[in-house]
C-alpha positions in Angstrom: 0.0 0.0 0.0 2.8 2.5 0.6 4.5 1.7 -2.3 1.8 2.0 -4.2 0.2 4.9 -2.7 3.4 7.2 -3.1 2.0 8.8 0.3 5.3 9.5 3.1 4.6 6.7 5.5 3.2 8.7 8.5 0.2 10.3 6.4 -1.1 7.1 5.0 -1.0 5.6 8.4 -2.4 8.1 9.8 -5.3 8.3 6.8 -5.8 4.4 7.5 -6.1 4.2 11.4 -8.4 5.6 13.5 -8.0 8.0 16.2 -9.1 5.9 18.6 -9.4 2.7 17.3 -7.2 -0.9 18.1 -4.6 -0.2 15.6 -3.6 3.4 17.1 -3.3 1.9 20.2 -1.0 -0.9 19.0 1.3 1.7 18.0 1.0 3.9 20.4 1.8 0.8 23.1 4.7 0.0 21.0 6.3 3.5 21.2 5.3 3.7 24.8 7.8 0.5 24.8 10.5 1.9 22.4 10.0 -0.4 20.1 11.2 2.4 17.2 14.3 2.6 18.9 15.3 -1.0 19.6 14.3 -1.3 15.6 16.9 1.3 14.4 19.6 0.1 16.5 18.9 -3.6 15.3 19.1 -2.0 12.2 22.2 0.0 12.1 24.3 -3.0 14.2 23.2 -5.3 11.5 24.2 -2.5 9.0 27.7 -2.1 10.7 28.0 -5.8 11.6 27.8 -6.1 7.1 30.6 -3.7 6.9 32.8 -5.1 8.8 32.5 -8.5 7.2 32.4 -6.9 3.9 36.2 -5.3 4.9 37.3 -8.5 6.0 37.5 -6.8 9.5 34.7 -8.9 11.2 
């Protein structure tokens, strides 16, 4: 849907949830958590983690 939509990511979600529907409060619980953060630094170490094998430094 985001890909085809062409929409930035926070404006379809927020034209597909509902302000207080279930979904909203998913998200919301999972940013209460940090779940955004724990994702971007699983990200980047897996990111830095290819580097280094790729330079034959891992």
């Amino acid at each position: 849907m985001l890909r085809d939509s062409g929409e930035h990511p926070v404006k379809l979600r927020e034209a597909v949830t509902s302000p207080a529907g279930t979904t909203i409060s998913a998200i919301r619980a999972l940013e209460d958590h940090g779940v955004r953060s724990a994702l971007i630094a699983a990200i980047e170490a897996a990111r830095d983690r290819s580097r280094a094998l790729a330079t034959g430094n891992g």
